[in-house]
VMD Tcl script that builds the backbone (N, CA, C; Angstrom):
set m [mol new atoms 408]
animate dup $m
set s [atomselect $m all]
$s set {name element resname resid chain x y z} {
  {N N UNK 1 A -16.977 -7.897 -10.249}
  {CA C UNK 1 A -16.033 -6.798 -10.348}
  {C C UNK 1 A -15.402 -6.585 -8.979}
  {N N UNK 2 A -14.391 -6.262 -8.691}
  {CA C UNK 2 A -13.298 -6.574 -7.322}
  {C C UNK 2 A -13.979 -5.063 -7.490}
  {N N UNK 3 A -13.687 -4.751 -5.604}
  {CA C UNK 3 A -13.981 -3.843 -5.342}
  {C C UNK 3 A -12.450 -2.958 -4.639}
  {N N UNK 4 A -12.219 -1.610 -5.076}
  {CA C UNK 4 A -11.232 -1.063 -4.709}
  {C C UNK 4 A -10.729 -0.703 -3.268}
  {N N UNK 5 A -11.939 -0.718 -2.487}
  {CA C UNK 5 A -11.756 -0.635 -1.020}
  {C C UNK 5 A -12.500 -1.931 -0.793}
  {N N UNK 6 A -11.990 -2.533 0.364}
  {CA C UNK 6 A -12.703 -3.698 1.253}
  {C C UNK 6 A -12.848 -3.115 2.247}
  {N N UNK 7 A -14.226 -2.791 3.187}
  {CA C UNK 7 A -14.274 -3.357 4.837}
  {C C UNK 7 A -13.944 -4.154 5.084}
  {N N UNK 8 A -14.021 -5.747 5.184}
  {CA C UNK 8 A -13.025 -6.418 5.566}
  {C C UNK 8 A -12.163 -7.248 4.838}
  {N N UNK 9 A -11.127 -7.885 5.215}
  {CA C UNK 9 A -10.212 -9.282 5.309}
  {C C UNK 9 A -9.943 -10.121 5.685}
  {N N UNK 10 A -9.657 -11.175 5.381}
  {CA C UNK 10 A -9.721 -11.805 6.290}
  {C C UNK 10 A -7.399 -12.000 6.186}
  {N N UNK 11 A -6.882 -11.682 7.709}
  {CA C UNK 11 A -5.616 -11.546 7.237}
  {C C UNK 11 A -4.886 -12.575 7.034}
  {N N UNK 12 A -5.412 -14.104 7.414}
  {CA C UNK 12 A -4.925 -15.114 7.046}
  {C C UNK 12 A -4.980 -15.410 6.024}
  {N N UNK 13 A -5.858 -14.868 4.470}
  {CA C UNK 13 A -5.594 -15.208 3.411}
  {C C UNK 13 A -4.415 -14.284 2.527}
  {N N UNK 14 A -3.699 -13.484 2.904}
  {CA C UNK 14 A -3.159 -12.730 2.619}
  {C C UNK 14 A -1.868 -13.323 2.696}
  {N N UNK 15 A -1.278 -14.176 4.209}
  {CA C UNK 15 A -0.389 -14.707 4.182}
  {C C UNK 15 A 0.494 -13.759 4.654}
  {N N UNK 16 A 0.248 -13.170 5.825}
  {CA C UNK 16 A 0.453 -12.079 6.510}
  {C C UNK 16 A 0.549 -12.196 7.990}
  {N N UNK 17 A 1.687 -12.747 8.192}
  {CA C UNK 17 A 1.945 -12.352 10.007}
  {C C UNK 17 A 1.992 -11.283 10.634}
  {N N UNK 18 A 1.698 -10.748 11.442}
  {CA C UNK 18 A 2.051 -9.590 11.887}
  {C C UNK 18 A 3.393 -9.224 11.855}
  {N N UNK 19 A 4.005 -10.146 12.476}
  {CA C UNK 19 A 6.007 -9.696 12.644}
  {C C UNK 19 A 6.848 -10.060 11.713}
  {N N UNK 20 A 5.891 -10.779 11.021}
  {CA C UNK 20 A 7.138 -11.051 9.557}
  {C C UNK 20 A 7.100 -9.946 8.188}
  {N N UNK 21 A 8.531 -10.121 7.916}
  {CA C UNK 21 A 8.460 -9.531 6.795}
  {C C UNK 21 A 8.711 -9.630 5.744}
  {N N UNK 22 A 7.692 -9.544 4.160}
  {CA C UNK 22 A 7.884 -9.981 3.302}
  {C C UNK 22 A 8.636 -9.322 2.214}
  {N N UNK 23 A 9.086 -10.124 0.979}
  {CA C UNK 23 A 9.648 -9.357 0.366}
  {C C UNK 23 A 8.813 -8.358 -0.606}
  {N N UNK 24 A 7.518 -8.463 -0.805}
  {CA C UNK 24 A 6.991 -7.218 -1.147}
  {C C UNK 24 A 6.499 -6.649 -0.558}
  {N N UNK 25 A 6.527 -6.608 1.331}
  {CA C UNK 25 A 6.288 -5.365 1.850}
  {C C UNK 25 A 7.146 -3.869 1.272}
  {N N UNK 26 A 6.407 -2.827 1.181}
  {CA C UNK 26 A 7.327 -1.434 1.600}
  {C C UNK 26 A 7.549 -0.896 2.307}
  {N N UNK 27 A 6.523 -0.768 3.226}
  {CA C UNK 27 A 6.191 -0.428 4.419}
  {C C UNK 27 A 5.001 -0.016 5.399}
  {N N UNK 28 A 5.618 -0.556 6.169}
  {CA C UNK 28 A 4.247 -0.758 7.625}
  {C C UNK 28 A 4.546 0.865 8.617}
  {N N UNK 29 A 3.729 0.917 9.388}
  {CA C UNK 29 A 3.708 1.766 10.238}
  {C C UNK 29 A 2.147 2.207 10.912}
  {N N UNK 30 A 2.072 2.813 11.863}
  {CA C UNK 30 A 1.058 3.886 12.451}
  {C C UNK 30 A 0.708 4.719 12.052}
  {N N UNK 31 A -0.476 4.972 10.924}
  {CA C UNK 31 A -0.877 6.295 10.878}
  {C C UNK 31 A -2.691 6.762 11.921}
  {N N UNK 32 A -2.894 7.777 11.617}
  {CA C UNK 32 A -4.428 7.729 12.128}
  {C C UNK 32 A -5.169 8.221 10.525}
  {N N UNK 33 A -6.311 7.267 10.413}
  {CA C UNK 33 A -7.680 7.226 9.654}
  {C C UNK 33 A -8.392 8.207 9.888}
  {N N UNK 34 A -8.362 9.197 8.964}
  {CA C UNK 34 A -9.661 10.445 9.345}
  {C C UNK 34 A -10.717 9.884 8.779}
  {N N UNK 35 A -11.415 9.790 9.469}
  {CA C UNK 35 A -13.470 9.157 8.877}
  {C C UNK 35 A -14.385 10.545 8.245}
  {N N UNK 36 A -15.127 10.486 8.092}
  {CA C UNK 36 A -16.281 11.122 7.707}
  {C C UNK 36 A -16.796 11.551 9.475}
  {N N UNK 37 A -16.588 13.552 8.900}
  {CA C UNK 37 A -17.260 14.146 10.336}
  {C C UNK 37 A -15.849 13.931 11.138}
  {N N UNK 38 A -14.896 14.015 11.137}
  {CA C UNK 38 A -13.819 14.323 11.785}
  {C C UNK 38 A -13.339 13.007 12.769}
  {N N UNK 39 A -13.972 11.942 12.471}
  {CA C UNK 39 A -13.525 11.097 13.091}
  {C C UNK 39 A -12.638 10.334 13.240}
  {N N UNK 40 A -11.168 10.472 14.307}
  {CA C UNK 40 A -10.080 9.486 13.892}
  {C C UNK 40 A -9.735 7.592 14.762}
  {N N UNK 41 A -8.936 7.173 13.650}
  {CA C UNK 41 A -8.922 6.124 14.622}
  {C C UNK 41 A -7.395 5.686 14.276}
  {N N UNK 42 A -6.778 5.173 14.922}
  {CA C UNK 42 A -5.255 4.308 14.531}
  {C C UNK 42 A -5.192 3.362 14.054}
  {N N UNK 43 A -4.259 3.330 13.105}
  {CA C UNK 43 A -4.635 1.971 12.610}
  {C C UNK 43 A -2.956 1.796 12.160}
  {N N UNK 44 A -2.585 0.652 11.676}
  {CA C UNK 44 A -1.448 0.254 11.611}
  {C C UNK 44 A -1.187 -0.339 10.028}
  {N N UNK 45 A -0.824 0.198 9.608}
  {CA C UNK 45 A -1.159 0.345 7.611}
  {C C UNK 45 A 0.058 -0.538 7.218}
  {N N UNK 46 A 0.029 -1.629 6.431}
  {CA C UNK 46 A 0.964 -2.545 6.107}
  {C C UNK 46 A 1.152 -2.299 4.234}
  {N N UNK 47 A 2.146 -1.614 3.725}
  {CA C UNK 47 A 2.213 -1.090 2.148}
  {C C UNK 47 A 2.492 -2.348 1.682}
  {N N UNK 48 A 2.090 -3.099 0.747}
  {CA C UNK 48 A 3.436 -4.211 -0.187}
  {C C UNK 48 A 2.891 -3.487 -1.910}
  {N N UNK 49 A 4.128 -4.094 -2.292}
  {CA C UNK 49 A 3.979 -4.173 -3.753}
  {C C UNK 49 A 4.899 -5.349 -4.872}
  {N N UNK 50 A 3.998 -5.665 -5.355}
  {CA C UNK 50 A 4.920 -6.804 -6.417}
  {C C UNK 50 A 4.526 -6.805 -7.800}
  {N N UNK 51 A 5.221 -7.498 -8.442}
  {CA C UNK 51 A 4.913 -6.890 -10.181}
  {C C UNK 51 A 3.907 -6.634 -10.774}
  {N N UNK 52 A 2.671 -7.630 -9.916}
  {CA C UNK 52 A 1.299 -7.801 -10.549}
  {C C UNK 52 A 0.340 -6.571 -9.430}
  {N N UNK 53 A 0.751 -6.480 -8.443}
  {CA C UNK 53 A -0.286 -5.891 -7.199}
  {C C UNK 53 A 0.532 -5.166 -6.708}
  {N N UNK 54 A -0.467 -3.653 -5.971}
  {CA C UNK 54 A 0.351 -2.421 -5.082}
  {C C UNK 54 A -1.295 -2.390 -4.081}
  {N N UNK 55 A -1.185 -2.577 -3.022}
  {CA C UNK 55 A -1.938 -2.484 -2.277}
  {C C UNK 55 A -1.951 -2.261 -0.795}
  {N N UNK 56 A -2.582 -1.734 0.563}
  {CA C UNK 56 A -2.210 -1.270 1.700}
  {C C UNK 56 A -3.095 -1.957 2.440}
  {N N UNK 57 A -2.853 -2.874 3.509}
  {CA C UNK 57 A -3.887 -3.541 4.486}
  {C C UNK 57 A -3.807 -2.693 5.659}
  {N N UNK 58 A -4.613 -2.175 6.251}
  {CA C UNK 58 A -5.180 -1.818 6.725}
  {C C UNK 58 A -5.177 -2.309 8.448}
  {N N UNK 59 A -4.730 -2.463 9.531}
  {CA C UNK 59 A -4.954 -3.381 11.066}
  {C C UNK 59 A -5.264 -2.010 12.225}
  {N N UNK 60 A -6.279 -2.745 12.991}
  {CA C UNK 60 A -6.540 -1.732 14.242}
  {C C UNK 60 A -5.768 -1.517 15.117}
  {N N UNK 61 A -5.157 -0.470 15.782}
  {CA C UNK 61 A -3.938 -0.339 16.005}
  {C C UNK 61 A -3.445 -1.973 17.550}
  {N N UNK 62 A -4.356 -2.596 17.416}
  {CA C UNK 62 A -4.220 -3.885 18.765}
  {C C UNK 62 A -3.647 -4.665 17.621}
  {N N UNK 63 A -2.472 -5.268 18.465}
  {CA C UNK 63 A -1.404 -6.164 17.424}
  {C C UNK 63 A -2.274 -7.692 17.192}
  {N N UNK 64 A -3.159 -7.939 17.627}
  {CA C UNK 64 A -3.336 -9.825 16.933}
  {C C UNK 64 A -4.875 -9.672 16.724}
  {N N UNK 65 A -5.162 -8.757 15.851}
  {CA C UNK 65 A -6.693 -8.128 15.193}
  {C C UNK 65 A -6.219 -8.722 13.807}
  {N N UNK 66 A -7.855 -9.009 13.260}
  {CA C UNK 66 A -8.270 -9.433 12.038}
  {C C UNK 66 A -7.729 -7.807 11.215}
  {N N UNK 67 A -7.439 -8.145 9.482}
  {CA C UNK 67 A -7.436 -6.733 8.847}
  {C C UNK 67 A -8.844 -5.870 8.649}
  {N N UNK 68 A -9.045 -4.519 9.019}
  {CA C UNK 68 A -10.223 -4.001 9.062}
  {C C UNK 68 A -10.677 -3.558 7.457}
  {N N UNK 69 A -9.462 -3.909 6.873}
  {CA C UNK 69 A -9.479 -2.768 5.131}
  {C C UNK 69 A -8.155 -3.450 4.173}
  {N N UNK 70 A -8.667 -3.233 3.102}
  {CA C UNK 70 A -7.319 -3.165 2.041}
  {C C UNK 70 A -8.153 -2.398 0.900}
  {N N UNK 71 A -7.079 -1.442 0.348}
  {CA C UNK 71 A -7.030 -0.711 -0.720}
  {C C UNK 71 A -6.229 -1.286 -1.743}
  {N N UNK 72 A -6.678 -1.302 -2.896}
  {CA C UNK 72 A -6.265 -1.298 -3.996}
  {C C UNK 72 A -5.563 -0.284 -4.262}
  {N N UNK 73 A -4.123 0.080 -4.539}
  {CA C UNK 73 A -3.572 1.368 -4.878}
  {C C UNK 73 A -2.911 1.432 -6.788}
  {N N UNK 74 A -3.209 0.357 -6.975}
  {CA C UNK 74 A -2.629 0.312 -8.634}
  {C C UNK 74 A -3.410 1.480 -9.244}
  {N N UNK 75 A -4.667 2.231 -9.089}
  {CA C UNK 75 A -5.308 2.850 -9.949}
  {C C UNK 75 A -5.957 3.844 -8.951}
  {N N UNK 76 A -4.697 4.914 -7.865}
  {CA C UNK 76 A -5.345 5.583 -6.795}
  {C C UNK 76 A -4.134 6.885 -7.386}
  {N N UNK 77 A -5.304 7.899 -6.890}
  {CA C UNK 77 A -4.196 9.133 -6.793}
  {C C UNK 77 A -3.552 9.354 -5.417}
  {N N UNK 78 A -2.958 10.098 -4.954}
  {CA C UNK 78 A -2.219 9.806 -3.856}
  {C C UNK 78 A -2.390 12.133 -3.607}
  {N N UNK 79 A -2.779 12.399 -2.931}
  {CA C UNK 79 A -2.302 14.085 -2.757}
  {C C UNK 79 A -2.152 14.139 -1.539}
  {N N UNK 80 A -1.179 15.224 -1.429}
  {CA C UNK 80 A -0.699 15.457 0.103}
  {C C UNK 80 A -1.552 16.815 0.422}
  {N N UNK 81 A -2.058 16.472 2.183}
  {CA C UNK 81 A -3.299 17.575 2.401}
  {C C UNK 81 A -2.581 17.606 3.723}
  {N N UNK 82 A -2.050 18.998 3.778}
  {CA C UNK 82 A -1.462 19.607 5.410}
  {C C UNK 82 A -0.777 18.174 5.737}
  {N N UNK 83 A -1.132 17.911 6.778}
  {CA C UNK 83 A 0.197 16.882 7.465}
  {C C UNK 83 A 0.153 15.282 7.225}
  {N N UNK 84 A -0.942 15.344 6.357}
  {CA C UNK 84 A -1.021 14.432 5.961}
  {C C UNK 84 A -1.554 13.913 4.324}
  {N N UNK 85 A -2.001 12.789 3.886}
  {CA C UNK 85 A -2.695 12.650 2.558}
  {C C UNK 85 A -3.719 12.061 2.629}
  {N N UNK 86 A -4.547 12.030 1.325}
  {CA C UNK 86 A -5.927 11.662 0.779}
  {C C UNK 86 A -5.375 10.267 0.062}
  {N N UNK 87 A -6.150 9.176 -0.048}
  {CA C UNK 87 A -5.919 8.645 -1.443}
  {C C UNK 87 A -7.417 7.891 -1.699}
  {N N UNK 88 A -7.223 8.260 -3.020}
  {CA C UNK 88 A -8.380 8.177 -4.021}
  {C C UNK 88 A -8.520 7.900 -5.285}
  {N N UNK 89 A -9.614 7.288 -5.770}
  {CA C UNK 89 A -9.654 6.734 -7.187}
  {C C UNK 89 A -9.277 7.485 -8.424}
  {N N UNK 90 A -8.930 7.199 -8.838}
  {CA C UNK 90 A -8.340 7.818 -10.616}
  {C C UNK 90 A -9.776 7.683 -11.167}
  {N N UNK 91 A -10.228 8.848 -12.321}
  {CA C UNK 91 A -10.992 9.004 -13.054}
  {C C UNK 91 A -12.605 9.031 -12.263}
  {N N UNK 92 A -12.421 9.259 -11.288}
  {CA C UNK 92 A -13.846 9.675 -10.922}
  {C C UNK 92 A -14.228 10.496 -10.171}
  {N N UNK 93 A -14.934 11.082 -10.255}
  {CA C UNK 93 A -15.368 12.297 -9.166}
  {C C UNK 93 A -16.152 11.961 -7.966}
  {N N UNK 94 A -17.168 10.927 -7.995}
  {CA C UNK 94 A -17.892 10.522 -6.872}
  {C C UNK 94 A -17.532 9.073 -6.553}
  {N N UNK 95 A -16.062 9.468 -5.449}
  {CA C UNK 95 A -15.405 8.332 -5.642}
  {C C UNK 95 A -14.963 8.432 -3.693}
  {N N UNK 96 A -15.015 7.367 -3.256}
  {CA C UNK 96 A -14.295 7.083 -1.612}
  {C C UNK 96 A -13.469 7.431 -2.059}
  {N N UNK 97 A -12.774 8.133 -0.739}
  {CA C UNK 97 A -11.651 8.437 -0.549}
  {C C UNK 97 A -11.210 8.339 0.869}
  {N N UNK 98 A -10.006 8.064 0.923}
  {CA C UNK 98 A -9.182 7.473 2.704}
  {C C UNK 98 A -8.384 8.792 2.882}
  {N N UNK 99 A -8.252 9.451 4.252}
  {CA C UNK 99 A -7.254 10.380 4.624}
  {C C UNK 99 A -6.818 9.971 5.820}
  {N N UNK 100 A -5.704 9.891 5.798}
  {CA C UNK 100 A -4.540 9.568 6.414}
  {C C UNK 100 A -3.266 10.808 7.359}
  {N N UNK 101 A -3.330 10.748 8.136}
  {CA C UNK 101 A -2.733 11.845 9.040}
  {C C UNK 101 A -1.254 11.376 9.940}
  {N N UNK 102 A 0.023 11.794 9.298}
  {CA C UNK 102 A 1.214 11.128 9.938}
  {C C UNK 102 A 1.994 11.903 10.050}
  {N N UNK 103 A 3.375 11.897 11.187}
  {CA C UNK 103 A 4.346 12.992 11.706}
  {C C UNK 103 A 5.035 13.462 9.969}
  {N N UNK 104 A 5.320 14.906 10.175}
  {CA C UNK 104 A 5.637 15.568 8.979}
  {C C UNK 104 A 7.037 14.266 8.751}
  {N N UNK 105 A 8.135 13.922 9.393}
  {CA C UNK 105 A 8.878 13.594 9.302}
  {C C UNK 105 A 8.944 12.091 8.535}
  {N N UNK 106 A 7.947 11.524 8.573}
  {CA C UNK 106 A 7.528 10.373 7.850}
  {C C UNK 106 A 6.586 10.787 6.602}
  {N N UNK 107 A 6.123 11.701 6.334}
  {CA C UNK 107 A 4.976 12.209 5.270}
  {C C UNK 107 A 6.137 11.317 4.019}
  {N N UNK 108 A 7.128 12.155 3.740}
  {CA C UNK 108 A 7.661 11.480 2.197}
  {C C UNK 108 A 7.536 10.166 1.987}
  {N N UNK 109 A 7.675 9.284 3.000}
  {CA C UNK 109 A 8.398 7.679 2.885}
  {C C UNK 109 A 6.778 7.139 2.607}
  {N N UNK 110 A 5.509 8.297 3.343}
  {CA C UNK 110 A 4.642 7.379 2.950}
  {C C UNK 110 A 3.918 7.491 1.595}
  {N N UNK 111 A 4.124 8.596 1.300}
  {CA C UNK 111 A 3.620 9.320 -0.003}
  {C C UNK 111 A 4.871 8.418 -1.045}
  {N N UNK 112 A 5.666 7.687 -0.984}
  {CA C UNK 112 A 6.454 7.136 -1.722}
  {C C UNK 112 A 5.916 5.657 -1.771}
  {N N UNK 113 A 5.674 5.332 -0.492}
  {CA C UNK 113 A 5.374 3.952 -0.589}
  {C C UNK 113 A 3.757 3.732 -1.320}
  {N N UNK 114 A 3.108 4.817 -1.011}
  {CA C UNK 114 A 1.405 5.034 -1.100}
  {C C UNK 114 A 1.365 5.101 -3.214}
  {N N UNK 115 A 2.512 5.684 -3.318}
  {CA C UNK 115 A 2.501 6.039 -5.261}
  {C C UNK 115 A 2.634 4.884 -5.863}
  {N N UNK 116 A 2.002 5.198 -6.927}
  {CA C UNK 116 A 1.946 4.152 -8.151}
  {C C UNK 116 A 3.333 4.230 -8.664}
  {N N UNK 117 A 4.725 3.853 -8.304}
  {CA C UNK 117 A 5.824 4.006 -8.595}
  {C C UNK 117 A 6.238 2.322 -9.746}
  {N N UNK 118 A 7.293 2.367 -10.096}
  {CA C UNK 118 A 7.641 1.289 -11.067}
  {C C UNK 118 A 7.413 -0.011 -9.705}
  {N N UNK 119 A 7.274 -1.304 -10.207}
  {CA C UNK 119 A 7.218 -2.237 -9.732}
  {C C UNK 119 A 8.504 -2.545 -9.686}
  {N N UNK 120 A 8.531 -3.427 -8.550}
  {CA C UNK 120 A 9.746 -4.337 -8.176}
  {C C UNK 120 A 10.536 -4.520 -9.768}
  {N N UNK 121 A 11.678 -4.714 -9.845}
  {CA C UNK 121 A 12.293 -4.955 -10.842}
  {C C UNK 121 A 12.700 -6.798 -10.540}
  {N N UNK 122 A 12.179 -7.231 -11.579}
  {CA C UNK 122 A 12.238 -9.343 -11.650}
  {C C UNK 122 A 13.708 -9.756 -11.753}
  {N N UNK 123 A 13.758 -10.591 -10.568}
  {CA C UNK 123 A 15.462 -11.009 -10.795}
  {C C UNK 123 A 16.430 -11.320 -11.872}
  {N N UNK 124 A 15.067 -11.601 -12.978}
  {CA C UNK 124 A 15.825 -12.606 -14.270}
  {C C UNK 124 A 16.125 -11.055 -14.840}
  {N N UNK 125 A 15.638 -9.783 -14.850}
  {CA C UNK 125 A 16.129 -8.598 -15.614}
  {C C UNK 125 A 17.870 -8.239 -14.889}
  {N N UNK 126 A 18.281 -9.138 -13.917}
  {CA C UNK 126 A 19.800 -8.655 -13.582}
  {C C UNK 126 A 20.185 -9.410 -14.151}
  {N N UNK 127 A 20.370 -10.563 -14.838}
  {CA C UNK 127 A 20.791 -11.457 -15.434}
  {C C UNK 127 A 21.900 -11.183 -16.317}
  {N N UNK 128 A 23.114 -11.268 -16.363}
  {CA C UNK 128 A 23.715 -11.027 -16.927}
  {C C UNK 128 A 23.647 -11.357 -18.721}
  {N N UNK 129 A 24.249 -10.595 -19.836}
  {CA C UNK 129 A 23.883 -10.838 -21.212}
  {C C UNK 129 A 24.497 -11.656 -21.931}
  {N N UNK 130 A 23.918 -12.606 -22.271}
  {CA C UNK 130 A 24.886 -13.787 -22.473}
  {C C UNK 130 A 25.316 -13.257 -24.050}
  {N N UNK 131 A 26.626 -13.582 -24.496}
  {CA C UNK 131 A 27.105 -13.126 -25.551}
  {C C UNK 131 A 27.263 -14.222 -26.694}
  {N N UNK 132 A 26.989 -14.233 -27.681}
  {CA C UNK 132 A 26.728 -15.727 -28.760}
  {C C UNK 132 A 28.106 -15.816 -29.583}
  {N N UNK 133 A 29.235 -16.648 -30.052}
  {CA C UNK 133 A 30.274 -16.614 -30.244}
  {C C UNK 133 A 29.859 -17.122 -31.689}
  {N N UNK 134 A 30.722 -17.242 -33.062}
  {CA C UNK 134 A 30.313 -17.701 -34.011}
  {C C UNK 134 A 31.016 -19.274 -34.261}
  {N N UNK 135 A 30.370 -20.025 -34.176}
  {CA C UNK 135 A 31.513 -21.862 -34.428}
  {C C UNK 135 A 32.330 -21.775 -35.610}
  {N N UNK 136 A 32.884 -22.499 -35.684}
  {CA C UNK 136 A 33.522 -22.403 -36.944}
  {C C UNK 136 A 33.751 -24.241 -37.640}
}
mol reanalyze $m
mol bondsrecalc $m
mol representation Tube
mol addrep $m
């Protein structure tokens, strides 16, 4: 059974440069990790999402570090707490939970990127409608 939080990663299987960017990233940035007992640390949170997976890796805020974490977010609630948010498992009560602490001015973009929102929309759905003529 996959587990919803990892301690670690390894970030080379992910296929994850630090400076590149993919097309199912959403977004990266700096937040700080509140721990258990008030403890914070920085860390540098990388969002992607693609049709099949929504998930957040996790890096210590030193740029050429292994990933310390990835969350599973397909099946997380997301609540906003003072200046920052919680996120946590759906349907359980004695469940980990991550809190996350970022400038008010970024709170929306991350609480957007952090939600279980629609997936990427698949190129073949722009496809124009092909129209069937009758032969004669």
């Amino acid at each position: 059974m996959p587990t919803d939080i990892m301690s670690t990663c390894p970030a080379d299987r992910l296929g994850q440069a630090l400076g590149k960017k993919n097309d199912a990233e959403v977004k990266s940035g700096f937040l700080v990790l509140v721990g258990r007992g008030g403890t914070r640390q920085d860390v540098r949170v990388v969002v992607y999402r693609t049709s099949l997976e929504h998930f957040a890796v996790m890096y210590p805020r030193k740029r050429l570090t292994k990933a310390i974490g990835v969350v599973n977010l397909r099946n997380t609630a997301i609540e906003r707490i003072g200046s920052g948010f919680s996120v946590r498992q759906k349907g359980s009560d004695d469940t980990i939970s991550a809190r996350f602490v970022c400038s008010e001015r970024d709170i929306e973009a991350w609480l957007l990127a952090f939600s279980a929102g629609a997936a990427p929309a698949c190129p073949q759905a722009n496809l124009p409608v092909l129209v069937e003529t009758e032969e004669s």
